[in-house]
N, C-alpha and C positions, 0 to 999 in steps of 0.2 A: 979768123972765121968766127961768124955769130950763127947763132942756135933760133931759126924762126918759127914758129908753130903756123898751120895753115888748114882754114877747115875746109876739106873738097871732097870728093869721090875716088873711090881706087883709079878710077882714069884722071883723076889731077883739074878736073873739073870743080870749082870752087863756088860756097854758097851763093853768092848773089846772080853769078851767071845760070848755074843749075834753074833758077827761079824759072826762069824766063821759058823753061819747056816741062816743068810741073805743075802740080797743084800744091804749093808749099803757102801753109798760114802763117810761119815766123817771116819772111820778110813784108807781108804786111804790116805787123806791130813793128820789125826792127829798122823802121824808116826816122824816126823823131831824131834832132838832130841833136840832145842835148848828149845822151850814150852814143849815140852812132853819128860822129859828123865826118861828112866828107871830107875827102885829103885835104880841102883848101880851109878847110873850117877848124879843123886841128892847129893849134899853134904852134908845136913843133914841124908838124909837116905842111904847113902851108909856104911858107917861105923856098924853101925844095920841092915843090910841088910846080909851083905858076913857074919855075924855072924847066923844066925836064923838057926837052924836045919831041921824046919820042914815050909817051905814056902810056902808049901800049903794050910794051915789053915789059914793065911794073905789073908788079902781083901785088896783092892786098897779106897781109895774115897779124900774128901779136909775136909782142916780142918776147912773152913769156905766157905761162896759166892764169894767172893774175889780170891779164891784158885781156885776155880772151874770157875768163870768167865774168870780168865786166861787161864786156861787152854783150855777149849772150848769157844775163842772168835769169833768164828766165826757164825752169826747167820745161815748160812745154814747147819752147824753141826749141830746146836740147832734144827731146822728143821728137819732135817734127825734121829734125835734122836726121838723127839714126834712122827713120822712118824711111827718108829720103837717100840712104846710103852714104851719107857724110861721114866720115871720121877728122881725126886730128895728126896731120901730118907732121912729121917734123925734117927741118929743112938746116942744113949747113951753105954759110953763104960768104962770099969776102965782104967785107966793110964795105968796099965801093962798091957794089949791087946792093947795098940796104941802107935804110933810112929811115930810123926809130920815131914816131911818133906818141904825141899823150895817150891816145888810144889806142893806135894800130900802127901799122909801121907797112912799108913796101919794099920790094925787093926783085931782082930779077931771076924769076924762076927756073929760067933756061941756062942759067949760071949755077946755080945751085943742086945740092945732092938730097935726097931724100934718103935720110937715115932712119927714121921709126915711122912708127903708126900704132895709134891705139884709139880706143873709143873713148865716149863722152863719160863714163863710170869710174873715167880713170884721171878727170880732171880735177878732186882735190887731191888725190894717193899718187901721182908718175910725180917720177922725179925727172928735172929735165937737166 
């Protein structure tokens, strides 16, 4: 089992989807692909990626605080996310439903157990 972090809503609804029925300003700026590239742009996950058949049962999240901090370093993201009801899930998952990438990693959610939750004030202090 691996330990994934994932940033969504108490209903498991995750930042980039949530977008799409808000008014959220972090994924306007969090679009540039050099911090945020898409699964095929990643060079660990692109190679597993153009292979998946069915990539809609894949979830997005990091594979640690580290991952995630990079990823949303921006505190008024962080902001706009809490704003928006996001926290920081954490996820137990098998090896074969997950696939680490440099920046972000995927996994299949509906495989997985959701064992914590904390918020954004707790991502340099939780220990994971």
């Amino acid at each position: 089992m691996v330990k994934v972090l994932r940033v969504e809503t108490e209903s498991g609804v995750g930042m980039y989807v949530y977008r799409a029925s808000s008014n959220t300003s972090y994924i306007h700026e969090m679009i540039e692909p050099k911090n945020h590239p898409c699964p095929y742009e990643d060079a660990a996950l692109a190679p597993i990626w153009v292979d998946l058949d069915d990539r809609s049962s894949w979830n997005f999240g990091f594979i640690d605080l580290a991952q995630l901090r990079n990823w949303i370093y921006r505190q008024s993201w962080r902001d706009d996310l809490v704003k928006n009801g996001m926290m920081i899930s954490v996820y137990e998952v098998g090896r074969k439903d997950f696939h680490a990438g440099d920046t972000q990693c995927i996994f299949i959610k509906k495989k997985a157990k959701r064992i914590d939750r904390f918020g954004f004030d707790e991502i340099y202090t939780k220990e994971i």
